[in-house]
Structure formats: C-alpha cells, structure tokens
C-alpha positions as CSV (number, residue, x, y, z in Angstrom):
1,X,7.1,3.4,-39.4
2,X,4.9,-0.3,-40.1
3,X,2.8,0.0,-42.9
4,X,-0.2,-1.8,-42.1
5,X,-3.3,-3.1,-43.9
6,X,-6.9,-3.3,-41.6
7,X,-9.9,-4.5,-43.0
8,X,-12.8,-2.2,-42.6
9,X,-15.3,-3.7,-40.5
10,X,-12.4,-5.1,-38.0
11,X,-12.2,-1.9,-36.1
12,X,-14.9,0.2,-37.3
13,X,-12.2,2.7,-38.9
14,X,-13.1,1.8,-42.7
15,X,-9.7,0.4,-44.6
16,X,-7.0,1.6,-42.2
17,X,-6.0,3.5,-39.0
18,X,-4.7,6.2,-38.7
19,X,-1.3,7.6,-36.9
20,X,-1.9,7.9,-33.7
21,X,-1.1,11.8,-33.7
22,X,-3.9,12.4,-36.0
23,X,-6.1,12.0,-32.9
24,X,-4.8,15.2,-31.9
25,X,-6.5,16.9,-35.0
26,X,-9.6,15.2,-36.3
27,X,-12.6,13.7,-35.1
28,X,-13.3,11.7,-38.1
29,X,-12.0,9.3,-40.6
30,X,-12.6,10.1,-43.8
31,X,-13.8,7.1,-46.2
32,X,-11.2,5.7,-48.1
33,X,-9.4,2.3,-49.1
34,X,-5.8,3.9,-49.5
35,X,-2.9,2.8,-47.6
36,X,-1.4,5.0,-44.9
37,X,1.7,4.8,-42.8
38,X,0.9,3.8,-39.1
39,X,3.0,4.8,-36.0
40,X,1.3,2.2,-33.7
41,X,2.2,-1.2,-33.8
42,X,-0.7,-3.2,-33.6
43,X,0.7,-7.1,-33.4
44,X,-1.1,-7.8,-37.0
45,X,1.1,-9.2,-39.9
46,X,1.8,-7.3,-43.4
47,X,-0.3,-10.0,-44.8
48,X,-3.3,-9.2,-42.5
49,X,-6.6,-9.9,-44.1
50,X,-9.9,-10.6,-43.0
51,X,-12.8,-12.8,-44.5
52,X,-15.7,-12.2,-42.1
53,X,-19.1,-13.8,-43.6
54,X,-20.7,-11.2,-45.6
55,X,-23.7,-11.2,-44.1
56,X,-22.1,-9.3,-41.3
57,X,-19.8,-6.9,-43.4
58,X,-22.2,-5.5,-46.0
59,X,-24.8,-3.8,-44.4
60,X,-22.4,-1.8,-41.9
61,X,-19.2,-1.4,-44.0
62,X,-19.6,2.4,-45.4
63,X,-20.5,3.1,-41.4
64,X,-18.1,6.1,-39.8
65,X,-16.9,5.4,-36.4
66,X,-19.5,5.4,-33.7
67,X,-18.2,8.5,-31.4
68,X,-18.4,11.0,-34.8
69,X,-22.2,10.1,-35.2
70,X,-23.0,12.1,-31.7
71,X,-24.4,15.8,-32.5
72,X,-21.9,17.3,-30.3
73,X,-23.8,20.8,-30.4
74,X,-27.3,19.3,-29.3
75,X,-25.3,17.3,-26.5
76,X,-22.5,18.9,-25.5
77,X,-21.7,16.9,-22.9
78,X,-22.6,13.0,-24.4
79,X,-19.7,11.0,-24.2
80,X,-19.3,7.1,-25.5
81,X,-17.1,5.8,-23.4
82,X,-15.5,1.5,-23.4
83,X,-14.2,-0.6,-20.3
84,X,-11.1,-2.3,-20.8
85,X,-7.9,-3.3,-19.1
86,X,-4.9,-1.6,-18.4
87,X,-2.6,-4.0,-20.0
88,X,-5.1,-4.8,-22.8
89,X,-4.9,-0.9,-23.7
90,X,-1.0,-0.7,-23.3
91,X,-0.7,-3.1,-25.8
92,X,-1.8,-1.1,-28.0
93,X,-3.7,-4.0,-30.5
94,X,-6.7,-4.4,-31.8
95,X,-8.9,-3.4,-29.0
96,X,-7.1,-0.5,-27.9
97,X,-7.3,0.2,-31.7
98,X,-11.4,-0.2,-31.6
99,X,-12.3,2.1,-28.6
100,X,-9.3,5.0,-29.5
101,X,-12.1,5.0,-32.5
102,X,-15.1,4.6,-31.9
103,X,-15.4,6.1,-28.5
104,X,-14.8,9.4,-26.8
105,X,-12.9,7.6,-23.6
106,X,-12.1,4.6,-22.1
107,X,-12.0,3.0,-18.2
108,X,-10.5,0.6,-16.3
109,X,-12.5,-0.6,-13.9
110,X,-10.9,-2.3,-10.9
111,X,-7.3,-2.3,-12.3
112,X,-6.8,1.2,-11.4
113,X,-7.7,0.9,-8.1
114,X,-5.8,1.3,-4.8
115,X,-6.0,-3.1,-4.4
116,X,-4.1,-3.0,-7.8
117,X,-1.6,-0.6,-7.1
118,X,-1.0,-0.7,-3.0
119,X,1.1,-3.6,-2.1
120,X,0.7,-4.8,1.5
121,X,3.8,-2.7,2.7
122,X,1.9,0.3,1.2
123,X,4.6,0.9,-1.9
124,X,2.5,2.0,-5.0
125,X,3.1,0.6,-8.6
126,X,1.8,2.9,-10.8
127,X,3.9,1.8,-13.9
128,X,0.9,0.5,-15.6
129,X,-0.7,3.7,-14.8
130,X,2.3,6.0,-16.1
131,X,2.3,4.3,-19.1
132,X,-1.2,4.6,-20.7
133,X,-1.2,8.3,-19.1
134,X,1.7,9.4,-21.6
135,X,-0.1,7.4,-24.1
136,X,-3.6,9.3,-23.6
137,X,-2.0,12.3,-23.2
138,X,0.1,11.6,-26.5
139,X,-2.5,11.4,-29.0
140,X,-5.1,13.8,-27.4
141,X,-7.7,11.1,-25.3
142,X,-9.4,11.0,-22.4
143,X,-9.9,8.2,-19.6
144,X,-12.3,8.0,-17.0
145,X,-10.9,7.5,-13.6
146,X,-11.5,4.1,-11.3
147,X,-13.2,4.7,-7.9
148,X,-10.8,6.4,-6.0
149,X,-12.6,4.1,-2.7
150,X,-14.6,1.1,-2.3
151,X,-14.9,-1.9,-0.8
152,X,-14.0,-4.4,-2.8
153,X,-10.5,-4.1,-4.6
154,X,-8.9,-2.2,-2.0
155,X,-5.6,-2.8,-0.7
156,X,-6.9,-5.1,2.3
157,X,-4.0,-6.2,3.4
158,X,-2.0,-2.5,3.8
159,X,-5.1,-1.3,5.9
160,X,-4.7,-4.3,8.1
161,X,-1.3,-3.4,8.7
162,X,-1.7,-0.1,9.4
163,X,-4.6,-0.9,11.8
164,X,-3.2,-3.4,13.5
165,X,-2.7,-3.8,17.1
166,X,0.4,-1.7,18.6
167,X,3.1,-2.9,20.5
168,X,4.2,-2.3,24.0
169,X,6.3,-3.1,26.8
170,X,5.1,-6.4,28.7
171,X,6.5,-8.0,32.2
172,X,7.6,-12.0,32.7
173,X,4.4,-13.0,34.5
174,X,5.4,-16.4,36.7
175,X,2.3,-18.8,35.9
176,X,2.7,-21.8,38.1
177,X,5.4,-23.9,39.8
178,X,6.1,-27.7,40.7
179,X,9.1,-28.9,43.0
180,X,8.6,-32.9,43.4
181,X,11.4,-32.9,45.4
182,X,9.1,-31.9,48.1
183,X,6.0,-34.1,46.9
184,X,5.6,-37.5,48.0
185,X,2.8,-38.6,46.0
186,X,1.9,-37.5,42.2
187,X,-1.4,-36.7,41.8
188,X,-1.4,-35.3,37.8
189,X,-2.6,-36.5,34.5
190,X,-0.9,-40.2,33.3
191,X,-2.5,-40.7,30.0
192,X,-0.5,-43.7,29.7
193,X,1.7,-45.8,31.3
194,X,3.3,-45.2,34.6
195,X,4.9,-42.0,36.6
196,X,5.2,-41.9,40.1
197,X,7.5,-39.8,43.0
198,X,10.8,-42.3,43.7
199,X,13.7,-41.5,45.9
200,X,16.8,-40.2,42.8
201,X,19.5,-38.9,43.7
202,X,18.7,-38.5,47.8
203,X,16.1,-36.7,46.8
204,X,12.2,-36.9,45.3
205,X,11.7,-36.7,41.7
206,X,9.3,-37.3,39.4
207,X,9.5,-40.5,37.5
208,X,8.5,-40.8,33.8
209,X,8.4,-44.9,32.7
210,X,9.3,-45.9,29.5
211,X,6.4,-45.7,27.1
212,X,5.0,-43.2,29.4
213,X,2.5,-40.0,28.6
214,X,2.2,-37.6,31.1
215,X,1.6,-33.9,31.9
216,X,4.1,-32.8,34.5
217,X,2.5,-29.2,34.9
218,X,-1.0,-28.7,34.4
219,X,-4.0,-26.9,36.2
220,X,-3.5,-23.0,34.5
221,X,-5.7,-21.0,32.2
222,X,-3.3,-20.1,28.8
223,X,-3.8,-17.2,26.3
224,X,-3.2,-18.0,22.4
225,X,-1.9,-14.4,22.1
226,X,1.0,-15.0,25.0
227,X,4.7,-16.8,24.7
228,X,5.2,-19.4,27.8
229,X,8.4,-20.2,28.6
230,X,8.3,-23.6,30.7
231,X,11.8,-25.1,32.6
232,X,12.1,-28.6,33.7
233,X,15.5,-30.2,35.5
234,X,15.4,-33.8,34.6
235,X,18.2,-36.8,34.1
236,X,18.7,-40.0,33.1
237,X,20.4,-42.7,33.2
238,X,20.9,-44.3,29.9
239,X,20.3,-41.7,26.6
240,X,16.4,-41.5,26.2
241,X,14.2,-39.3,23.8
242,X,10.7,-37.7,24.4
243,X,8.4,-35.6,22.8
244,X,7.3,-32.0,24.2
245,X,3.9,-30.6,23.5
246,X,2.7,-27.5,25.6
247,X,-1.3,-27.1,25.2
248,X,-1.9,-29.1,22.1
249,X,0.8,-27.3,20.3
250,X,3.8,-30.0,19.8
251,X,7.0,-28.7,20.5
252,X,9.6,-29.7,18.4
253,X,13.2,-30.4,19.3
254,X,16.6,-30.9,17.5
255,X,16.3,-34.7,17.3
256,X,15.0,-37.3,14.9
257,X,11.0,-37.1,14.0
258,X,11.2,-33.6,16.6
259,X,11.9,-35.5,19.8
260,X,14.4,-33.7,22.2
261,X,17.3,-36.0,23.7
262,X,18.6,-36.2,26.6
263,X,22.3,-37.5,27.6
264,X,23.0,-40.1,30.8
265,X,23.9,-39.1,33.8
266,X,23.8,-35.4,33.5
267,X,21.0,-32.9,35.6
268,X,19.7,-31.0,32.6
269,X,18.1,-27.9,32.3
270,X,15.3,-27.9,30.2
271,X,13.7,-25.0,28.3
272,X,10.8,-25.0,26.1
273,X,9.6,-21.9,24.5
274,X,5.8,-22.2,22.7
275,X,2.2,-20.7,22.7
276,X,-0.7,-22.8,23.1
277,X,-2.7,-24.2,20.1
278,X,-5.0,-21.7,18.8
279,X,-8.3,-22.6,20.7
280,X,-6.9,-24.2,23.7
281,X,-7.5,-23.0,27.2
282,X,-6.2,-26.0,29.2
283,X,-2.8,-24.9,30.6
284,X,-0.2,-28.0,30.5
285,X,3.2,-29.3,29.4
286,X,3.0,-33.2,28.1
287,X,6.0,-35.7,27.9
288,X,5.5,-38.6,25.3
289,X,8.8,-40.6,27.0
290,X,9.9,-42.9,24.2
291,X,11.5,-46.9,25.2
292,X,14.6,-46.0,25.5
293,X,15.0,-45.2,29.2
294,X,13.0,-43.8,32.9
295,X,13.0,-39.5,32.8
296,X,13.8,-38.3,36.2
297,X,12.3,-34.8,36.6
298,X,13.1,-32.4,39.9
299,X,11.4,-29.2,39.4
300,X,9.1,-27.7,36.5
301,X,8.0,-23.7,36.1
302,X,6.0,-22.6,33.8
303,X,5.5,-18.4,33.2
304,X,4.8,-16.1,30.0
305,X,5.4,-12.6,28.7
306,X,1.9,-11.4,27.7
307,X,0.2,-10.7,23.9
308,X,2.7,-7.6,23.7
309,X,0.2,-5.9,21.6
310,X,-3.3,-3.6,22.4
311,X,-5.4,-2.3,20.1
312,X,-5.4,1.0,18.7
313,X,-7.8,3.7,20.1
314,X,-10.5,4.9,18.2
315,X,-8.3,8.0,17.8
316,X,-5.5,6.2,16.3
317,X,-7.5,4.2,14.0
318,X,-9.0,7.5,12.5
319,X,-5.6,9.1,12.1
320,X,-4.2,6.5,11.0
321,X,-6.9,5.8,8.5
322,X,-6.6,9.5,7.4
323,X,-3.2,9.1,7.0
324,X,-3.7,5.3,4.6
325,X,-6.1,8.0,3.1
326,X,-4.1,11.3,2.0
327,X,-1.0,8.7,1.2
328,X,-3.2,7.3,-1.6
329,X,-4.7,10.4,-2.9
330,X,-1.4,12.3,-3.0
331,X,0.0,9.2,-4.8
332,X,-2.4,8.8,-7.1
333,X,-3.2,12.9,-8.0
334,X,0.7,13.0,-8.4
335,X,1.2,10.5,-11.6
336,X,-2.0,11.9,-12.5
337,X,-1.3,15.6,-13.0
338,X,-4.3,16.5,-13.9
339,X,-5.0,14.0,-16.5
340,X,-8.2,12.5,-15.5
341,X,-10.6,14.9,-14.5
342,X,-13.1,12.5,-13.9
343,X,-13.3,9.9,-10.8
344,X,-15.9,7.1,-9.8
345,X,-15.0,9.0,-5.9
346,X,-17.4,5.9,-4.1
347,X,-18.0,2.6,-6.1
348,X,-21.0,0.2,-4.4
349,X,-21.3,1.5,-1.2
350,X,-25.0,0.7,-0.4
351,X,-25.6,-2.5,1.7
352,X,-29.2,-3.9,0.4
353,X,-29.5,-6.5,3.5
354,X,-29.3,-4.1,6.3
355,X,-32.1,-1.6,6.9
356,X,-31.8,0.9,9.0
357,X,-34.5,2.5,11.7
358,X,-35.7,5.1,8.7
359,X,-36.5,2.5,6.4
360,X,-33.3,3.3,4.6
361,X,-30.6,0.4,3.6
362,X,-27.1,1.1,5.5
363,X,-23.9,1.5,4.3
364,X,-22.0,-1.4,3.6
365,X,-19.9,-2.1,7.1
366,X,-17.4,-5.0,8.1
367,X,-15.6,-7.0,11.3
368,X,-13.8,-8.8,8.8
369,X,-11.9,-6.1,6.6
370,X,-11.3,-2.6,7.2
371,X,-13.5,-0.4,5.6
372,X,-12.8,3.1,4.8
373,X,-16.6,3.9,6.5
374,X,-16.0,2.2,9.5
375,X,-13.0,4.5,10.5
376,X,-14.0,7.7,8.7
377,X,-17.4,7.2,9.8
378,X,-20.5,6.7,7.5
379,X,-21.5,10.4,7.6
380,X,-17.9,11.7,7.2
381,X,-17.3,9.0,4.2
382,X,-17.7,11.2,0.9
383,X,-16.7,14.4,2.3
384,X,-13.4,13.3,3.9
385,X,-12.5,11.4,0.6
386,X,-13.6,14.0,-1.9
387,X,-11.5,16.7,0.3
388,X,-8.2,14.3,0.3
389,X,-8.9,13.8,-3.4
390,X,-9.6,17.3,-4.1
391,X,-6.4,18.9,-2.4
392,X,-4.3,16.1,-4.3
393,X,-5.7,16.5,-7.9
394,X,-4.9,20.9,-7.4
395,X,-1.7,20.1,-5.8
396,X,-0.7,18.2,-8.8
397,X,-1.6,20.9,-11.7
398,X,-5.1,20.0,-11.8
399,X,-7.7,22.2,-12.7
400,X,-10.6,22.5,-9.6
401,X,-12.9,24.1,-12.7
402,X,-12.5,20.3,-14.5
403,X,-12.5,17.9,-11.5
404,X,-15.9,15.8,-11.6
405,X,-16.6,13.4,-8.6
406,X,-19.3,10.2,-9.4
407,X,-21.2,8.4,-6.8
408,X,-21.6,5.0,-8.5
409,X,-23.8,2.0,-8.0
410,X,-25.4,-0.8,-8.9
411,X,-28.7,-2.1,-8.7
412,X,-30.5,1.1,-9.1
413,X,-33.6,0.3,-10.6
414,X,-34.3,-0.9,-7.1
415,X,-36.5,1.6,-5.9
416,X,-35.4,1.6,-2.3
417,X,-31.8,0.8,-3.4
418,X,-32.6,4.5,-5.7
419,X,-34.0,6.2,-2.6
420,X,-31.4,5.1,-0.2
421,X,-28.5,6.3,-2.4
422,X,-29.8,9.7,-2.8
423,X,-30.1,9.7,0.9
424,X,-26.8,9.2,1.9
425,X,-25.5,11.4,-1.3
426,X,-28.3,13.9,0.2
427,X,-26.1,13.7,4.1
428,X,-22.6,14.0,1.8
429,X,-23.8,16.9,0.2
430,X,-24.8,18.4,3.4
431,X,-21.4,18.1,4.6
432,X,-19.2,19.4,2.1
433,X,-18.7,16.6,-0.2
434,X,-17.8,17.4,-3.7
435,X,-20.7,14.9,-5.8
436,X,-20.8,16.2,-9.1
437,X,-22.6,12.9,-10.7
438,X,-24.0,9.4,-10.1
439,X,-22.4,6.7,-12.2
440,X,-25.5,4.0,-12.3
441,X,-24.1,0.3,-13.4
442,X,-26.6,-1.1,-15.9
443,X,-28.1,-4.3,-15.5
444,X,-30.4,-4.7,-18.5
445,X,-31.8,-7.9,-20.2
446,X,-33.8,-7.8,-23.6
447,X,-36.7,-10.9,-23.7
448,X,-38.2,-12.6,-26.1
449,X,-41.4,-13.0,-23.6
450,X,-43.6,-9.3,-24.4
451,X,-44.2,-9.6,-20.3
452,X,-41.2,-9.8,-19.2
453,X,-39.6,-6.8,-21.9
454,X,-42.4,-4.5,-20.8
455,X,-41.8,-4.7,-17.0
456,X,-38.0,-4.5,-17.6
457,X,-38.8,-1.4,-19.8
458,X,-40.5,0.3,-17.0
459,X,-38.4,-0.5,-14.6
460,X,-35.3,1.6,-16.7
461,X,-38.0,4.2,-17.9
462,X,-38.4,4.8,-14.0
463,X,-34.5,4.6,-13.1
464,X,-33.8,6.6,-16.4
465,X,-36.8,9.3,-14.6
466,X,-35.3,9.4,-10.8
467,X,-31.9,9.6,-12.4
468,X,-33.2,12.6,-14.2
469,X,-34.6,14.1,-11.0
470,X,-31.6,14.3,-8.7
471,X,-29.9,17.6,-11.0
472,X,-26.5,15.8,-10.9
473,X,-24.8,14.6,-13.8
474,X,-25.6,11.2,-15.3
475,X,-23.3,8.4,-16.7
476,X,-24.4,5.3,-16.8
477,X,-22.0,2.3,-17.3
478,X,-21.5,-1.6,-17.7
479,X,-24.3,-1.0,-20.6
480,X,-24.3,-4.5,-21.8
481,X,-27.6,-6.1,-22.5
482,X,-28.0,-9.9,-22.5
483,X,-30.3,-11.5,-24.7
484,X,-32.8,-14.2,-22.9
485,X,-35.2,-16.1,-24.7
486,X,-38.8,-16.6,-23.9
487,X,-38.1,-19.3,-21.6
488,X,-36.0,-17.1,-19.7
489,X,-32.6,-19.0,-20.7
490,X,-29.8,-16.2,-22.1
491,X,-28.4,-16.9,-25.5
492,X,-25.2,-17.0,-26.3
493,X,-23.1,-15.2,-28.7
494,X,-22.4,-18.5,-30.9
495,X,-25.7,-19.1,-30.7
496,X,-28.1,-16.2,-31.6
497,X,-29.2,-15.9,-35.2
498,X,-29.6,-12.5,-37.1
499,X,-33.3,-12.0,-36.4
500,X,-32.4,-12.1,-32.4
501,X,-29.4,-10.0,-33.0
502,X,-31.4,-7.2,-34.5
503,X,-34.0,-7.3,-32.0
504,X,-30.8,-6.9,-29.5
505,X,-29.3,-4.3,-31.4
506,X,-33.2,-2.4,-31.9
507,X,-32.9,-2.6,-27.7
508,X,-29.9,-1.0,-27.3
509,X,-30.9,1.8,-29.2
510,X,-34.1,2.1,-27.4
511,X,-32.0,2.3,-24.4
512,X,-29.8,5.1,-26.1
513,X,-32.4,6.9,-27.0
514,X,-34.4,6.8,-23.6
515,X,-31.5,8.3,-21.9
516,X,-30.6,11.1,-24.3
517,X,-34.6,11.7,-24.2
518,X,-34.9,11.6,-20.4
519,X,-31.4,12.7,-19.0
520,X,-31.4,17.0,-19.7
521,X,-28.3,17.3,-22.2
522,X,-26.4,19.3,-20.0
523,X,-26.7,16.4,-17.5
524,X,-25.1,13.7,-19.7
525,X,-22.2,13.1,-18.7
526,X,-22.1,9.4,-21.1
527,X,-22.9,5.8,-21.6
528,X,-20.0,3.5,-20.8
529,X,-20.0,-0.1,-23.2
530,X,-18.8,-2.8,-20.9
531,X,-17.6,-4.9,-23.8
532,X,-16.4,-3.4,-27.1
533,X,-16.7,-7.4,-28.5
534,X,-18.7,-10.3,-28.0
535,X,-17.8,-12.2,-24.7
536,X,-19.6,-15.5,-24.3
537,X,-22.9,-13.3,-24.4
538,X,-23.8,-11.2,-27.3
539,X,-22.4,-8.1,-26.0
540,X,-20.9,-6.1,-29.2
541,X,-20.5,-3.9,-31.2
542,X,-18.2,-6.5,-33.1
543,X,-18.9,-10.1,-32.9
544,X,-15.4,-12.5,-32.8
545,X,-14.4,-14.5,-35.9
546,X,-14.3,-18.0,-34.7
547,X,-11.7,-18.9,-37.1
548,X,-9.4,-15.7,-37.8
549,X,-10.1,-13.5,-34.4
550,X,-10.9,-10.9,-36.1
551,X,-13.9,-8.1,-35.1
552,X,-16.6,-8.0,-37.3
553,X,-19.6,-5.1,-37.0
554,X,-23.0,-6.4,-35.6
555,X,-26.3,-5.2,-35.9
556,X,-25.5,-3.5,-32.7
557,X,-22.5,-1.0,-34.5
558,X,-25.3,0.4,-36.6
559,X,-27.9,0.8,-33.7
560,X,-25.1,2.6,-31.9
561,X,-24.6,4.8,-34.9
562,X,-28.3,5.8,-35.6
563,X,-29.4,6.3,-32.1
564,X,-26.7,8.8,-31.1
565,X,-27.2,10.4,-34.4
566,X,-30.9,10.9,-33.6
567,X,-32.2,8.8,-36.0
C-alpha cells in the first residue's frame, strides 16, 4: 500500500484517489484534502506536486467528477464514456486514473480489434485483453467493446491465408526440345558474339564463343505461376564459367559472382530449375559464356510442372470465411465472459464513392483485401456476424438480456451517407440481424465565422433529428470539437487564449445539451470523449502542463459538468 499525494485539478478527483475497490461502492468522491492510502500504483513520486497557473485551477477546483453530475433518474441510460489505449489503461497512471473518474466507461478503439489480436497464422493474443478485463471487472467498471468486424484493422493477412488458392496434384508438362546434334545450321538469338553448329566430338553441337550471349532454347509462351526445369549436355575443353538466366530471371549457380562452372573434358549434364521473371512471357534460356573457354552444347529440354494451385470455389471461400468468422467470435466471447455487453458489431462500412442503381451508396467492397462482405455477401453481412457473435457471447456466460449490438459510422451528417446507412441497417434488420444501436463518429468544428457556426449547427441539429428518428439506441463517439478561427485555420492547444477556450467549452455543452434534448432518454445509450487531454488540438477536459505533465481542468471540465447536470 503507496501512499500517494494528487493534486486536485490533475485528475478531476479533488485532493486524492481513491482505492481502487471503492469503485465497487460509491459513485462519488466526497470533497476533501485528507490523505488516503491507495492500492494503485500510479508512476507519480511521494513528492508529487503540481503548480498549474491559477488561472486554470480556481474556477474548476471545488468541481466533483464529471460522470456524478448526470441525473441518473431523468436519464437512465446516459453514459460518459473516454477512448483510450489498451496499454495506456493497463498502466494504470494518470490517464487511466482520469477516465476510472470522471467517466462511466472507457473504449479502445482499434486495439481490440481482430488486426490487433489475430496474427497471420490465425493464433490470438488476447493478453492485453485479459488483463484490463480482470482489472474492470476488479473494481466494478465497464468497457465498451471494439467493432467486432470492419474493414480496416482486420487481420488481412490471416484472411489471405485462409483464402488463398488450394493446392493440387500437377503432371511434368514437356515444353520444347532442341537436339543440335541433328541441326546443321543455328538459326536462334546471338545477342552477342559468335555461336554456330561445328563438328565436336563426331557429332553436331552447338558452339558458344568466348564472350558470347546467346539463347540456346527460345520460341515458348511461360507462366510466372509454373517451375521449368530446363537440361542442357555441354563440354568443354579448358574450365570455363557462364551465367544462366531463364526468362529475365538470372539463375544463380555455385560459383563466384553466381556463374555456374564447368570442368574440361567431361559431357555434363546440366539442370537448371527457375520460374520466369514476374511479367515475362517470352520463353527462353540465355548463356552469358565468360573468356575463359568455347561451350559445347549437344541437346537442350526445357518442360514445367504447372502453378500447382486453383482457386477456391465460391463455396469454399464462404465456408471458409464462416469458419475465419465463428473462430474469432468464439475466441473473443470466451476471454470475454460476459464482460462487455456492449459491441461496435460493424465499424465504417458505407462506401461514399460508389452509388448504386437506387440512388443509395454501396457497401464498401475490395479486389485488393478480403473483406468480410465480399464472402458473406453484402445482404448476409450483419445478420451472419451478429448470429456468430451472439452464440459466442451466451456460450461464454453472457447474458442475451444485456448483449447490445451498434452499427457505427462516420460522416453522418451527410444526408445521403444518413439515408444509405439506415438502408442497409433497414435490409439487416429484415434478415435477422441483432442492431440494437448506431454508434455515429462525431466530426464537429466550432468557428469563429457566425456563417460558418450556424450551418455546422444545423447540420448536427439535423443528424442529432434523423438519429432520433430511427427508434434504435444512440451513442455518439469521437466527440472532440476543434476550434477554427474566422479564417478557417484550427487553433491549436498552445495557442488558444481563455476567451476562445470558453467559447469551445460553451460549444461542447451546446452539443451536450442538443443531444440529451433531441435523443428520447431511453434512447441514450452515451457520448464517448475522444481525448480525455489536450492533443495538439484543444481537445480536453484537462489541458497538459508544458513544464510538469501534469492535467490541469479547462473551461471544458466545467461545461461537461453543467450540461449533464442540466444546467
């Protein structure tokens, strides 16, 4: 047990913190400057003070934590939620500190998704994962689940395996043959030097001058995908060195610089084993003789085994995708047990650059990647996930009553974008899929320029209104609001002055308040914060002591306060 001294604007929990199993029994810190006996280490010294400017700590400092200023009888359901990172929260510091707080539950955006778990063998890591889920579970919190499926941050690489093409049995194929010994004139490629058809050995060969470049089988079509095997007889008469390449792919051999060798006086056989360069269709084999001596060749044969490999049937991709499918789910419902009751079950699946015949925009498809829609189906997409999902999160002790499912998105206040979403979710629904809410991504902006605030305020009074209209729940997410000037040009955190912060911290409540007003009660499911602290943008609740770290309360921890109490 660390005894531990905080100062009382750093983490918006007054003078200290306290244990981390009080979380189990209260909901709020009572005002007080005594010392109390932590069980969390929080990687802060004995000696920890703060000196924040003043301006900053007197106004907000007698301020209870945000998430106790929520009327939880007038809205049941409100929840303030934070984004953060898994290995930010396991450490257990000063953030994780701030949102086990101030807010109700806490995300993790794309690090708890199947790219950050599912290596490209398919073996799950879920250590991260295990780790804050007996923390949470600890002291009493609650996390919000990452999209179970996407696009992005999937594990790419897995699904490509898995989908790949299969292999199968494949016959020699004999491709071409040349026997000089029964030419008398050589009619192929020199590219330099001199080869001709002597007498050698009472019998025609092929002979390959010093200095000399030249294919000495050419004239077939060759497929990148296949391995061809071509055999040469030559000899020599003096020790001489060449270099191989077979259709712009050099072949290397055992010798200096990856020339082959050849010994005096010997008929050697020959084998050179190689696929063509990648976009070559030109079938040949070229010698690169070297000074040393004349190459003597008798007979050349070139053949290939076929690309050993097809590609799956539609059929096998779908059951294999299934399978890539119900593997995750059941991984992921089993360390969950029941946890996290609520999942992002879709994240960004609306493709704003393809339009279909109804006027509609598509889902988002690929030739590149493998996409979860292309395999399952665009119809089939939200109903086969939720059911894998589903059956996992029961078969792991979860309660069906609790399980919520969010559609999320972003770029909603595009009208069509809006209409589009609810007409997919509209098919989903049709089909069995379990869509409990839609998760809408913020993108907001406050201005300085009266034009510009107005249309951005009706553009979220009119999201805020269809969001209303759809009778699913509502969260809404990534709720940070950069600050632009009336040129246009953002402001930065180090930058803005008091006067802009409180206009900044008036607009967040304005966007607070609009939802609570225009969301029914028992339709808010929360408002996520994408940053707890200032980033380079304004984005807090704290600002960021230049000089000692630590978080001080902005403008924008009291807006936070009155506008979820109501005020």
């Amino acid at each position: 047990m660390i005894t531990k001294i905080y100062n009382k604007v750093a983490l918006g929990v007054f003078s200290f913190l306290l244990p981390l199993s009080s979380f189990l029994v209260t909901s709020t810190l009572l005002v007080t400057s005594l010392l109390v006996t932590s069980c969390a280490e929080y990687n802060v010294t004995d000696d920890f003070t703060a000196e924040p400017d003043p301006a900053y700590v007197e106004p907000y400092k007698d301020l209870q934590p945000v998430k106790t200023y929520i009327d939880r009888i007038q809205y049941p359901n409100l929840k303030l939620g934070a984004t953060m990172k898994v290995s930010d929260f396991n450490k257990q510091e000063l953030a994780h500190a701030a949102c086990v707080t101030n807010c109700d539950n806490v995300s993790f955006g794309t690090t708890l998704m199947a790219g950050s778990i599912i290596n490209s063998k398919g073996v799950m890591n879920f250590l991260d994962m295990s780790d804050l889920l007996s923390h949470v579970e600890e002291i009493g919190y609650e996390v919000y689940g990452s999209p179970i499926v996407a696009n992005a941050n999937q594990p790419d690489e897995w699904l490509a395996l898995l989908t790949a093409p299969i292999e199968v049995t494949v016959d020699y194929i004999e491709v071409k043959a040349v026997d000089y010994a029964t030419i008398d004139e050589f009619t192929g490629t020199v590219e330099k030097g001199k080869a001709e058809i002597v007498k050698y050995d009472g019998a025609n060969a092929l002979k390959i001058g010093t200095a000399c470049n030249v294919r000495i089988i050419e004239g077939f079509e060759v497929d990148p995908a296949a391995k061809y095997t071509t055999t040469f007889w030559a000899k020599t008469d003096k020790d001489a060195s060449y270099t191989v390449t077979f259709s712009g792919n050099k072949v290397n051999g055992s010798g200096a610089d990856g020339k082959f060798t050849l010994k005096a006086g010997k008929l050697t056989k020959v084998v050179i084993e190689s696929q063509s360069a990648p976009d070559e269709t030109e079938g040949y084999l070229r010698i690169e003789n070297t000074r040393s001596a004349p190459i003597y060749i008798s007979k050349v044969e070139v053949g290939c085994y076929p690309d050993n490999h097809r590609p799956q049937t539609e059929k096998e991709k779908s059951d294999t995708i299934q399978y890539a499918l119900h593997t995750w789910c059941d991984g992921l419902m089993k360390i969950n047990e029941g946890r996290i009751t609520s999942f992002d079950l879709i994240d960004e699946a609306i493709d704003e650059k393809a339009v279909m015949d109804n006027g509609m925009y598509d889902l988002k498809h690929s030739t590149e990647k493998i996409y979860w829609q292309d395999i399952l189906g665009s119809d089939n997409y939200a109903p086969a996930v939720s059911k894998e999902a589903s059956e996992a999160y029961a078969k792991y002790n979860g309660d069906p009553a609790q399980l919520k499912f969010f559609i999320s998105e972003t770029g909603l206040e595009n009208q069509k974008k809006y209409e589009s979403l609810m007409y997919w979710i509209n098919i989903w629904d049709a089909k069995g899929a379990k869509i409990d809410g839609i998760n809408a991504k913020l993108n907001l902006v406050y201005s300085e320029d009266a034009t510009t605030l107005k249309a951005n305020n009706d553009i979220l009074e009119n999201l805020l209104k269809n969001l209303a209209s759809t009778g699913k729940l509502i969260r809404v997410s990534n709720f940070d609001i950069k600050y632009q000037n009336a040129d246009g040009s953002n402001v930065a955190a180090k930058d803005i002055t008091a006067e802009q912060r409180q206009k900044l911290a008036d607009y967040y409540a304005d966007v607070i308040k609009s939802y609570m007003a225009t969301i029914p009660k028992d339709k808010q499911a929360g408002i996520c914060k994408g940053n707890l602290a200032d980033t380079s943008d304004p984005a807090g609740l704290w600002a960021v002591d230049t000089k000692s770290k630590d978080w001080v309360r902005t403008a924008t921890y009291k807006a936070f306060c009155d506008a979820l109490s109501g005020q």
